[in-house]
N, C-alpha and C positions, 0 to 999 in steps of 0.2 A: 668236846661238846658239839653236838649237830648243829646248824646254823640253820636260824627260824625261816630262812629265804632262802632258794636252790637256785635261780636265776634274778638278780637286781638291774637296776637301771641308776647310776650315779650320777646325777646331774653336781656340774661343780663350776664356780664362776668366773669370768675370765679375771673377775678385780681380788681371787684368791689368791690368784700365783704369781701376784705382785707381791707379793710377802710385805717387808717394810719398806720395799723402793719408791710405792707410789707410782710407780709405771714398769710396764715389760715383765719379763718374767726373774722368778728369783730361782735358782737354781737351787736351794737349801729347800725352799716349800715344795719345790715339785719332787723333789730327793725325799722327805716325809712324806707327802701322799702317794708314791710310786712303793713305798714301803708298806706303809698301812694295803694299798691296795694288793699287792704280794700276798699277804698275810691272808686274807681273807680266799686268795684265789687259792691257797695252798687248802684250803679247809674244803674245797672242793666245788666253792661259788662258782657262777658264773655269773660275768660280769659286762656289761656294758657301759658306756663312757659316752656323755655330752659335755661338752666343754662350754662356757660362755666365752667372748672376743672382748668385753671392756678393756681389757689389761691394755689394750693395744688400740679398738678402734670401737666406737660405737653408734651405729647407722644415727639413731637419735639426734645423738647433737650434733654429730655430721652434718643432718639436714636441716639441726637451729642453727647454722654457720654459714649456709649457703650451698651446701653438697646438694646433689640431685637423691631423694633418698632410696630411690630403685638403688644409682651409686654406691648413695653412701650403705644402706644391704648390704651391698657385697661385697664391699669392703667390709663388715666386719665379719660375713663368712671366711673370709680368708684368714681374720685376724683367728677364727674358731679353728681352722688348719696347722697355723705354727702352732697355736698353744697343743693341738694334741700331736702333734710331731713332739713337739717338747716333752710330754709326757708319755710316749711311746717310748722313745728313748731312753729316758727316765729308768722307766719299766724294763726296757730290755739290759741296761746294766746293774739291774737287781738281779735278773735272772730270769723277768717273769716275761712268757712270751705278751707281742701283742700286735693287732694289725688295725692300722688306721684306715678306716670308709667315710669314702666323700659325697656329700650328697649330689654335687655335680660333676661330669666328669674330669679326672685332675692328675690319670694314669700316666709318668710313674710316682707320683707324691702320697696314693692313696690307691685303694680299687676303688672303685665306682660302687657305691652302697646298693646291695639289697639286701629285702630280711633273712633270704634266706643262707647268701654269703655269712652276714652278721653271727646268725645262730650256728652254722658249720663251724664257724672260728673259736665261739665261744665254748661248744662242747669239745674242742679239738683243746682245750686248757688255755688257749689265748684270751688276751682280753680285749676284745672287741671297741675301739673307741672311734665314733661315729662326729665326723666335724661336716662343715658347712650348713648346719640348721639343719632347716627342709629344703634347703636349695631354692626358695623364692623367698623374694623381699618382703617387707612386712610383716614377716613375722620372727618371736623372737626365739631366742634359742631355750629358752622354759616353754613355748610351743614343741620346737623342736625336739625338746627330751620326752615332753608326753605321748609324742607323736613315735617316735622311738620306742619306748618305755612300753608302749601297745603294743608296735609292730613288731617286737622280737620276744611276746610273751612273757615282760618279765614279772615279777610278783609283788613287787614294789618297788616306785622312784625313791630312793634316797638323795635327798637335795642336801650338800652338803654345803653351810654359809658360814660366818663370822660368829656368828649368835647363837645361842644353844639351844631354836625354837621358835617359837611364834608367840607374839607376846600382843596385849590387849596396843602398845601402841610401841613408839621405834623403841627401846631400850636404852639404848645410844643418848638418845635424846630426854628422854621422861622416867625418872627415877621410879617413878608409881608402876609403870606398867607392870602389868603380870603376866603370866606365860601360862599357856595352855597345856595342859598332860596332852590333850587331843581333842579333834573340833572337827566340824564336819564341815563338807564343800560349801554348804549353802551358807554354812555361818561364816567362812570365811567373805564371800561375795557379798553377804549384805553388811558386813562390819566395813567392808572397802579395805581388808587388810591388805598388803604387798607383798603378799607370798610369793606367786607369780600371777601373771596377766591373765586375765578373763579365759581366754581362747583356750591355753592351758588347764586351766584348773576345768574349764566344764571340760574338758576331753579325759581329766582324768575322771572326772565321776561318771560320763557318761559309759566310759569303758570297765571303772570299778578300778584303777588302778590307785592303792592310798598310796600316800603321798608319808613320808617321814623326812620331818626338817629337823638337823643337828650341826651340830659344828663342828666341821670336819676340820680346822685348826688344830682341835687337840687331838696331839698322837694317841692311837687306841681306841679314839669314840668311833670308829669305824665300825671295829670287831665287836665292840661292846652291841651296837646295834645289831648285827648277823647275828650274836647270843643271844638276842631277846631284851638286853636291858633296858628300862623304860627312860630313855634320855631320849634328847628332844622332843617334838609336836608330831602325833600322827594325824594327817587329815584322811577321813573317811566321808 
């Protein structure tokens, strides 16, 4: 089957690849998403990679703690470094190539990010996974993948969470909520959902880039989306 999308942008978050440790990384989930994303690369995708840093460090409540939050930024850029080290790796003992770009410079731990590096890699069959944000503080790394997700042309973010979607409120929390097939930027921003942060979401409608939130926990919903099938939220 052809795959509805020839270039993606995967956003994924650093509190996924805590599996059920609750902190740091679990080597079983990044083993499953290094798998799923193999599979999709072998279909002839190409692919890029933002990681989020919670798993490990996050500027935020760094700076409710006392951190400096310029600091605590960049701490958790680095914490966005080990995690795509860990899933380079990952990737490269499945089989599938891939090369980690740094938004600052961090040679030899990464090359120094540009788009144009990023897309050579990607059509060269690797998978392109882009750590340190944007490389300035304040902003977050759902900035950082739209900001990405632009710059290397790709044809939709796939934000991959916990939850199978977007739903009128948390799921987690409120048995009532209901979930969206698809909803558009602006309905997202006046509802005040939590999809991602303001800065993000208008960069992706200003650029037209939709947005598809699914749950990349379950092995397969990966591929199922590159097929077309209608799981999780598309924001347009």
């Amino acid at each position: 089957m052809t795959p509805k999308y020839k270039r993606i942008l995967l956003k994924l978050s650093g509190e996924s690849l805590m599996g059920g440790q609750g902190y740091g990384i679990d080597a079983q989930r990044v083993k499953d998403y290094a798998e799923q994303i193999k599979e999709i690369a072998q279909n002839g995708v190409e692919i890029g990679i933002v990681i989020g840093g919670g798993n490990i460090f996050r500027g935020l409540s760094g700076a409710a703690k006392g951190v400096d939050r310029v600091k605590g930024d960049q701490m958790g850029m680095l914490a966005t470094v080990i995690n795509s080290l860990a899933l380079s790796s990952a990737l490269e003992t499945e089989g599938q190539p891939a090369q980690v770009f740094t938004a600052i410079n961090m040679f030899p731990i990464g090359e120094h990010y540009s788009k144009w590096k990023a897309i050579d890699a990607m059509k060269a069959g690797k998978v392109a996974i882009m750590a340190g944000g944007t490389g300035n503080p304040f902003f977050t790394t759902d900035t950082g993948s739209s900001l990405r997700g632009i710059e290397i042309e790709a044809d939709v973010m796939l934000k991959g969470t916990r939850v199978d979607g977007i739903y009128t409120a948390d799921p987690e929390k409120d048995p009532t909520a209901t979930k969206f097939d698809k909803i558009t930027y602006d309905e997202v921003y006046t509802r005040g959902l939590k999809v991602m942060d303001l800065t993000a979401t208008a960069m992706c409608k200003e650029n037209n880039l939709p947005i598809i939130v699914f749950d990349m926990d379950t092995k397969g919903n990966l591929k199922k989306v590159l097929d077309g099938e209608p799981i999780g939220t598309l924001v347009y």
